[in-house]
C-alpha positions as CSV (number, residue, x, y, z in Angstrom):
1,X,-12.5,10.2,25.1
2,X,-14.2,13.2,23.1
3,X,-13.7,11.7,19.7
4,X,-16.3,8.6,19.6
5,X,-18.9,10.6,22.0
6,X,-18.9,13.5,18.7
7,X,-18.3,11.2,16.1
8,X,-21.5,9.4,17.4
9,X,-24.0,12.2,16.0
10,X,-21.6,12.8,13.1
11,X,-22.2,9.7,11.3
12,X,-25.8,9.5,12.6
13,X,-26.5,11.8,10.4
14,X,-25.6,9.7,7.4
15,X,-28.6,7.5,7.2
16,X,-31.0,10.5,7.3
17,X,-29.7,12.0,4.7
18,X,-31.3,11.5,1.2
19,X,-29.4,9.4,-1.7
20,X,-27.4,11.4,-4.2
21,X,-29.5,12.9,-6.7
22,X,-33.3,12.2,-4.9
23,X,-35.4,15.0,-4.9
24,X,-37.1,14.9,-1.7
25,X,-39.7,18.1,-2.3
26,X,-43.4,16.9,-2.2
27,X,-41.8,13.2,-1.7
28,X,-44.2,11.1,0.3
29,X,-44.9,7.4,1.6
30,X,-48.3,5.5,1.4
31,X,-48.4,3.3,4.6
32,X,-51.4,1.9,6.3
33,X,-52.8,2.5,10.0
34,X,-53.0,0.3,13.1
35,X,-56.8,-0.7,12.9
36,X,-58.4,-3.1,15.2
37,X,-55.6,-5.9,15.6
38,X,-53.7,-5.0,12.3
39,X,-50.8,-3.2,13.2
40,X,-49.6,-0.2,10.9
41,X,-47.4,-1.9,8.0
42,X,-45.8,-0.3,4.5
43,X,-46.8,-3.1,2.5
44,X,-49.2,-3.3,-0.4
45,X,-51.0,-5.9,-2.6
46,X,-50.4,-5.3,-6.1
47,X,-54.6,-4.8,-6.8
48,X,-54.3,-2.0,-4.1
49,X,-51.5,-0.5,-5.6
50,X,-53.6,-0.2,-9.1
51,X,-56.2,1.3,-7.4
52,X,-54.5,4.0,-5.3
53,X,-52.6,4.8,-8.3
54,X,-55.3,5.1,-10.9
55,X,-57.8,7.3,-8.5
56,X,-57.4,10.9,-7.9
57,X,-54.9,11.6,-5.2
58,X,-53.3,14.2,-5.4
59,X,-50.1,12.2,-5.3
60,X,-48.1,10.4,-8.5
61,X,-47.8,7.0,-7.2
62,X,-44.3,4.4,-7.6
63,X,-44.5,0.9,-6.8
64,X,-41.2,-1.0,-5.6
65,X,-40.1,-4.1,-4.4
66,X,-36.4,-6.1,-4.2
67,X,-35.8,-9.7,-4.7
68,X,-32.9,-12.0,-5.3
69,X,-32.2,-12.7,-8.8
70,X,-29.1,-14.9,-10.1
71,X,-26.8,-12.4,-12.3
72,X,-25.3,-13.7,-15.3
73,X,-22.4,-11.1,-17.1
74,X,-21.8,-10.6,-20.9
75,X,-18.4,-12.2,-19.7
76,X,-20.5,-15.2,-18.5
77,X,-19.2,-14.7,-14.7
78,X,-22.8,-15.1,-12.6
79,X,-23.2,-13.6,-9.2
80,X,-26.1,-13.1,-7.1
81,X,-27.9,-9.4,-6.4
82,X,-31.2,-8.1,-5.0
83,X,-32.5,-5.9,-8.0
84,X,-34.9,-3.1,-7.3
85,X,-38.4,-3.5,-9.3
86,X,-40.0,-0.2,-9.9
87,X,-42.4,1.2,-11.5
88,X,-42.2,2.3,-15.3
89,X,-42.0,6.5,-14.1
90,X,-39.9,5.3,-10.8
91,X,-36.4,7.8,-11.9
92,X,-38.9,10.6,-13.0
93,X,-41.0,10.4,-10.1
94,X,-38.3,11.0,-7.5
95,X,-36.6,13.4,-9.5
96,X,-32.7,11.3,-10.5
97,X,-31.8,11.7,-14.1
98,X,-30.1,8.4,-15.8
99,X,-26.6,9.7,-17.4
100,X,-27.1,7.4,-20.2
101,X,-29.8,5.5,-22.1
102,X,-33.2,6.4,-22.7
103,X,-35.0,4.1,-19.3
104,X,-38.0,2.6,-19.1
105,X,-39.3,4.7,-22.0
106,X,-41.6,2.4,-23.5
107,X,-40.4,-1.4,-22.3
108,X,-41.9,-2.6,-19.1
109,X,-40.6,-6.1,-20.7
110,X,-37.2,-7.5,-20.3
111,X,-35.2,-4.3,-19.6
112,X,-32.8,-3.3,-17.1
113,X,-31.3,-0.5,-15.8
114,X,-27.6,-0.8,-14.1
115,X,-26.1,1.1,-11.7
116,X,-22.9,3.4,-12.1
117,X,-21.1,1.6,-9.6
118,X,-21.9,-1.9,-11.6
119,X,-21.5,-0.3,-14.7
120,X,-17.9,0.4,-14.0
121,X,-16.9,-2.5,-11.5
122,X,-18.7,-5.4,-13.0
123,X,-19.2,-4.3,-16.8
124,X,-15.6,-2.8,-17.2
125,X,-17.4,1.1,-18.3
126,X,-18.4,-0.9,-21.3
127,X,-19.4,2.6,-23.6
128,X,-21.8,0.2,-25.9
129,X,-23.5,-1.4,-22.9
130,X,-26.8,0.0,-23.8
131,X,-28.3,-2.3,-26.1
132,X,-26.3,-5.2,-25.0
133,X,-28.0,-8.1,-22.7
134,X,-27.7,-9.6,-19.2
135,X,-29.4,-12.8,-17.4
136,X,-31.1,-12.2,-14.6
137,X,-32.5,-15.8,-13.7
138,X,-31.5,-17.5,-17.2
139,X,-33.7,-14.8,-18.8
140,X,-32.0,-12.3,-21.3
141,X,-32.7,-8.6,-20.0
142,X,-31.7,-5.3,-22.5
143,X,-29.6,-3.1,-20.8
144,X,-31.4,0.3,-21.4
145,X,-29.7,3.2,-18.9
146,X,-27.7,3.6,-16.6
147,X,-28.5,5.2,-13.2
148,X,-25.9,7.9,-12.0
149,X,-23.0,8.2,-10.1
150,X,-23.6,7.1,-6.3
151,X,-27.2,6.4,-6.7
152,X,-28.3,3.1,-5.2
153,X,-32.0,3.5,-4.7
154,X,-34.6,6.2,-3.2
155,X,-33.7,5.0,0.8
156,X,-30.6,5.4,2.5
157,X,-27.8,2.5,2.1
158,X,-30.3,0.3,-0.1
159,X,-27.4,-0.7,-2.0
160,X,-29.4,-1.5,-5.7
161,X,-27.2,-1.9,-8.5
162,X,-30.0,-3.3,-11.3
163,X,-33.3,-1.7,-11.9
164,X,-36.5,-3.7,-13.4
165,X,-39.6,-2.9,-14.1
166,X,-42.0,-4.2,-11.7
167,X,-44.1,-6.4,-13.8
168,X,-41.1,-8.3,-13.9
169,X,-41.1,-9.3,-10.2
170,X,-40.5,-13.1,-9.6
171,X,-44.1,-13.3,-7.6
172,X,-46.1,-12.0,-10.6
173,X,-44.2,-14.5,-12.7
174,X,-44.3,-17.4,-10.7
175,X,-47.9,-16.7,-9.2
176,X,-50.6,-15.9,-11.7
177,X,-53.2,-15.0,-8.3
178,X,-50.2,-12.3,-7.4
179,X,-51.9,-9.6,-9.6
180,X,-55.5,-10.1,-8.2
181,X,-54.5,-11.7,-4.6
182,X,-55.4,-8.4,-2.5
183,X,-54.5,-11.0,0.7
184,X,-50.8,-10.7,-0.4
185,X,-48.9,-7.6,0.1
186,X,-45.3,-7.3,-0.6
187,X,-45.4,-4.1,-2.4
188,X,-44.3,-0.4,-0.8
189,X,-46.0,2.8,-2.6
190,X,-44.0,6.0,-2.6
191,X,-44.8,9.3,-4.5
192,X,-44.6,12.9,-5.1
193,X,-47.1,15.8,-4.3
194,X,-49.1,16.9,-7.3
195,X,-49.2,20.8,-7.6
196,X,-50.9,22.9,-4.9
197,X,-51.6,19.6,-2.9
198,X,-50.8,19.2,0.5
199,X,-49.6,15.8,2.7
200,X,-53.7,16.0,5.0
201,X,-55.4,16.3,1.2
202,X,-53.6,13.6,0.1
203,X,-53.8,11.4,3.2
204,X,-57.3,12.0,3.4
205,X,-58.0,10.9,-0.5
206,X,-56.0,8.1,0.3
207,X,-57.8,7.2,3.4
208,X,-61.0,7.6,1.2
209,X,-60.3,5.2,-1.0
210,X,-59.0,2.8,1.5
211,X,-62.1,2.9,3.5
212,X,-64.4,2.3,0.3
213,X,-62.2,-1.0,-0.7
214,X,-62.3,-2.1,2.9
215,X,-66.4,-2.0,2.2
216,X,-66.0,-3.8,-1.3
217,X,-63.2,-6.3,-0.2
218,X,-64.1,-6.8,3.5
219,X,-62.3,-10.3,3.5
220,X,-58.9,-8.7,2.9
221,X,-59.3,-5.0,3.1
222,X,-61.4,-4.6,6.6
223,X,-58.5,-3.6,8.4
224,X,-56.6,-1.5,6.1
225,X,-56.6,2.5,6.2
226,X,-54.6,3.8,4.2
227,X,-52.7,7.4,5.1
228,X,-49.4,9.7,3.1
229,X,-46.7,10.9,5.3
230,X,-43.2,12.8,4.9
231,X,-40.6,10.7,3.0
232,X,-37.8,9.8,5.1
233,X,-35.0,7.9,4.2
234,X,-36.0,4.6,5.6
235,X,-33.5,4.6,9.2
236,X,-35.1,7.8,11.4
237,X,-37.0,5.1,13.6
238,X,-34.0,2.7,14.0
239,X,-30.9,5.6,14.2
240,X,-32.3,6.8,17.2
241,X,-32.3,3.1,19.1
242,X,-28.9,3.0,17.7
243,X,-27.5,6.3,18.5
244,X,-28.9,6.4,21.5
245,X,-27.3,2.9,22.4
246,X,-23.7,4.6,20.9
247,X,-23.5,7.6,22.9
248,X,-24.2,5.5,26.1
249,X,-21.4,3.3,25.2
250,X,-19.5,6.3,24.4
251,X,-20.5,8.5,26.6
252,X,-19.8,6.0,29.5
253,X,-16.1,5.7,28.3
254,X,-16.1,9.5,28.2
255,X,-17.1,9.9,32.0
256,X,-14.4,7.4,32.9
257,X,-11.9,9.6,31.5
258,X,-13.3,13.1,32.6
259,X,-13.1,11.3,35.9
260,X,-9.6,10.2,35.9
261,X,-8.9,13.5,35.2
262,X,-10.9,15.1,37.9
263,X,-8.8,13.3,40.4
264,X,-5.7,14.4,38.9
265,X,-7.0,17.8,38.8
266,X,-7.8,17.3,42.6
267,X,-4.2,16.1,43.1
268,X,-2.8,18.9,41.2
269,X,-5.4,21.8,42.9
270,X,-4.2,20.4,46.6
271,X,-1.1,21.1,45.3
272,X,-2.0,24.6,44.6
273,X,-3.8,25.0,47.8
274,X,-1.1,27.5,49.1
275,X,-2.0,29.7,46.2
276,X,-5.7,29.2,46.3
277,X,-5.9,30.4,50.3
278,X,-3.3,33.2,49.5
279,X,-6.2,34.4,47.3
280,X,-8.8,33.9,49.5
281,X,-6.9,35.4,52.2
282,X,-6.6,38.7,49.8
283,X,-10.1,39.3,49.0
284,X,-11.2,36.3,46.4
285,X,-14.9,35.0,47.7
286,X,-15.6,31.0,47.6
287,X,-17.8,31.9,43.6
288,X,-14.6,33.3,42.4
289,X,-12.4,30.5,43.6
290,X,-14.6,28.6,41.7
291,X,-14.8,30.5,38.8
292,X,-11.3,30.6,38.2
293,X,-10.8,26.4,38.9
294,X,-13.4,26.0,36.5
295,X,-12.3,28.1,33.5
296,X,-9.0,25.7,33.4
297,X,-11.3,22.7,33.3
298,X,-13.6,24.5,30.3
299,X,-9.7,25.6,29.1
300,X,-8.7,21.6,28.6
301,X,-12.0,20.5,27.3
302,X,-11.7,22.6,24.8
303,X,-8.0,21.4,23.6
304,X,-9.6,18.2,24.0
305,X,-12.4,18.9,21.9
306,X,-10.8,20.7,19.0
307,X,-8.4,18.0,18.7
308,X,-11.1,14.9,18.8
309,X,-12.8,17.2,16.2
310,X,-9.3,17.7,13.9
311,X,-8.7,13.5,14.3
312,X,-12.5,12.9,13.1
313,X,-13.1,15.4,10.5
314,X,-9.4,15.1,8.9
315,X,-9.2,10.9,9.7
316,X,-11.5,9.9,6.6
317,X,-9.3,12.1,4.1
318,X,-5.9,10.7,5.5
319,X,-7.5,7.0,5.0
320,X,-8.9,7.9,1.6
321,X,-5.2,9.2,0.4
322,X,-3.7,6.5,1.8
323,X,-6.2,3.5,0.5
324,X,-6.3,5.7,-2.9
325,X,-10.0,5.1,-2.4
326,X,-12.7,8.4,-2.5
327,X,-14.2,9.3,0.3
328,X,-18.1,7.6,-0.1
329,X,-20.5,11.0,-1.1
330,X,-22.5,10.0,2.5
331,X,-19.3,10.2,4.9
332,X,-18.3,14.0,2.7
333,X,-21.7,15.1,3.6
334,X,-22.0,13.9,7.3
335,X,-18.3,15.4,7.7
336,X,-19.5,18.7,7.0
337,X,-19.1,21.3,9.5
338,X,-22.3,23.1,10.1
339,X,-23.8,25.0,12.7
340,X,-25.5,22.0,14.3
341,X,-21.8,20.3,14.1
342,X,-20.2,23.1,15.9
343,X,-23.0,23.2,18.9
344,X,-21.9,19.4,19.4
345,X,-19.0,19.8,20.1
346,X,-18.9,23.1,22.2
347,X,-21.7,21.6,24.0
348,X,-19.7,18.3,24.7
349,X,-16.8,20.4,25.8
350,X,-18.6,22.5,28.2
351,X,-20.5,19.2,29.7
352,X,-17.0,17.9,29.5
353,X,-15.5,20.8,31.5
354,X,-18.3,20.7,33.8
355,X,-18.1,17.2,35.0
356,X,-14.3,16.7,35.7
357,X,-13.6,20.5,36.9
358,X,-16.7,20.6,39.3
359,X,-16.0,18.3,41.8
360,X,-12.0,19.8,42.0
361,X,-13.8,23.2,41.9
362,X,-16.6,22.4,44.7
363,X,-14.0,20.7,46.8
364,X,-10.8,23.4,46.7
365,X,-12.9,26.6,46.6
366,X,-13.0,26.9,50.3
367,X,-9.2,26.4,51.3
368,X,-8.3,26.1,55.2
369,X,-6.0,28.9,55.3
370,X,-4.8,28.5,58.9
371,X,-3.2,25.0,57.9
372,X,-2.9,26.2,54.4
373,X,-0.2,28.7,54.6
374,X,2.2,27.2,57.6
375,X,5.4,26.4,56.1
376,X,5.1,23.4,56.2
377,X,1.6,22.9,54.4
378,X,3.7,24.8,51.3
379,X,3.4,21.5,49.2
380,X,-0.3,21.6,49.7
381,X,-0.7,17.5,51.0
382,X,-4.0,15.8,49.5
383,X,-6.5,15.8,51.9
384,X,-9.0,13.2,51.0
385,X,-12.6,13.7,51.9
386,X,-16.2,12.9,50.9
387,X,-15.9,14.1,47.5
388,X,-12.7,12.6,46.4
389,X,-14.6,9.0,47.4
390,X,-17.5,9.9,46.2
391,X,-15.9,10.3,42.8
392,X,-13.9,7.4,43.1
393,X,-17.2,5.4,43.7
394,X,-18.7,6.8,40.8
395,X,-15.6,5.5,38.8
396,X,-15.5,2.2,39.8
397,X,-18.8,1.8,39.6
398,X,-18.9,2.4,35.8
399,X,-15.1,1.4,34.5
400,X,-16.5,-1.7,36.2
401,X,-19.0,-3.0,34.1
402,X,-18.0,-1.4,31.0
């Protein structure tokens, strides 16, 4: 029951981290503001772009945008993939080195840069695949780098395996308006931080300039103001819907199970109620009672949580040796045990302990002695009472609609 409700923030964690390699100091996003009845967006025109990027920011501007493309192999084998189009300075800009090739380095024609993972998979490691071509949409592209080892684009789980430059993007191709058509935005900005500038001088230079093609383009740009913020990796807004959604499914089943076992432990502590009015009768007060039901409860949530913790943070190794496949560079670094990992999971045990040992402790801390310790009441017979239904409410209601 403990696993899923700490494996929930475990793997949250994931999608918030930053892809292998990015260099997220002084990394920042250009997004527009909700303004009159245009809601706040991430999406650019291409003549915006030029302009943002060619004033004086503060910030070293990357344009990108992904589109379908129709893959052709050296081999002739085609396949279909979304490639990435970036701007010329895109790997410099957010800090990723390529292992091999010398990039965008003067071409912003027909070039492409391939992923390690495609590289390996798809191209067979080819060692002379710089130089050598592939088709994306019948048109020959060089192969000039290759990006490194895990890295699939500046978000989380973007999954990009072939890098163009942006010029190349099918709507600038197909649609000579695209380059001067400030109506059509398709394009997001990201960018780093020049020296000794901070995110409000930025913002506000951006918000500047915004404001002063809002006055020259008023038919397109009216409603657009434009602001930096923080880089994230792309999921912060949606993870928390999700995880919150997870750890109410999870936690439900968890409260199920903490409250089978608070009847058993209400079973087993009528049981003991002998015992517990023998040491009431010698001097123990109702607190103590309490006290000493509870620290078995915190005792089992603990076994319980240290062995949901061993199955989750030694499951993804057993699986990798097993499927001789490595454990992905995400899942290694949300498997970490850290600080904030440890809290988790002593705080789940000591809700844990708290809700299945509280009821038993509530309801067996006050013994009836007289009844208690005639020789006949030795086996302690359950007694049932408003707690014990109460609880068994509570359980039915929930088990029954999960």
């Amino acid at each position: 029951g403990m696993a899923p409700v700490i494996a929930v923030p475990s793997l949250a964690r994931i999608p918030r981290m930053p892809p292998p390699g990015v260099n997220t100091e002084g990394l920042v996003e250009v997004i527009t503001t909700t303004v009159g009845s245009r809601p706040a967006a991430n999406s650019w025109s291409y003549p915006d772009f030029m302009d943002l990027r060619n004033s004086d920011t503060g910030v070293s501007m990357i344009g990108w945008a992904a589109a379908p493309s129709d893959i052709t192999l050296p081999g002739g084998r085609k396949t279909v993939l979304w490639p990435l189009y970036i701007s010329a300075d895109y790997f410099e800009t957010i800090g990723v080195s390529l292992v091999r090739g010398p990039g965008f380095e003067g071409h912003t024609d027909t070039v492409v840069i391939v992923g390690y993972q495609f590289w390996q998979n798809d191209l067979s490691s080819d060692p002379e695949i710089i130089g050598k071509t592939l088709k994306l949409d019948g048109v020959p592209y060089v192969v000039v780098g290759i990006a490194p080892d895990g890295f699939q684009g500046h978000l989380g789980f973007q999954g990009k395996q072939l890098f163009v430059p942006l010029e190349r993007y099918p709507l600038l191709i197909t649609d000579s308006d695209a380059r001067f058509d400030r109506g059509k935005e398709w394009l997001n900005i990201h960018g780093r931080l020049s020296q000794g500038v901070s995110i409000a001088q930025a913002s506000a230079a951006v918000a500047g300039i915004t404001s002063q093609l809002a006055k020259e383009y008023p038919a397109t740009n009216e409603l657009k103001a434009g602001i930096v913020q923080v880089y994230d990796s792309g999921f912060n807004d949606q993870m928390l819907v999700i995880q919150a959604v997870a750890l109410t499914l999870t936690g439900a089943v968890l409260l199920v199970v903490c409250l089978n076992i608070s009847g058993m432990m209400q079973v087993r502590s009528a049981m003991r109620e002998r015992e517990l009015s023998i040491r009431q009768a010698i001097g123990a007060n109702r607190l103590r009672l309490a006290r000493y039901l509870l620290a078995e409860a915190v005792l089992l949530a603990a076994v319980g949580g240290t062995l949901a913790s061993l199955v989750i943070f030694n499951a993804p190794l057993l699986l990798s040796r097993l499927s001789a496949q490595p454990i992905p560079v995400e899942f290694q670094d949300a498997l970490k045990v850290d600080l904030s990992m440890v809290a988790i999971v002593m705080g789940i045990c000591l809700l844990t302990s708290l809700v299945f040992g509280f009821l038993p402790a509530i309801r067996f801390s006050r013994p009836v002695i007289i009844s208690a310790l005639k020789d006949d009441a030795g086996g302690g017979g359950f007694r049932g009472g408003p707690v014990h239904r109460f609880r068994a409410g509570v359980q039915g209601a929930i088990a029954g609609p999960l």
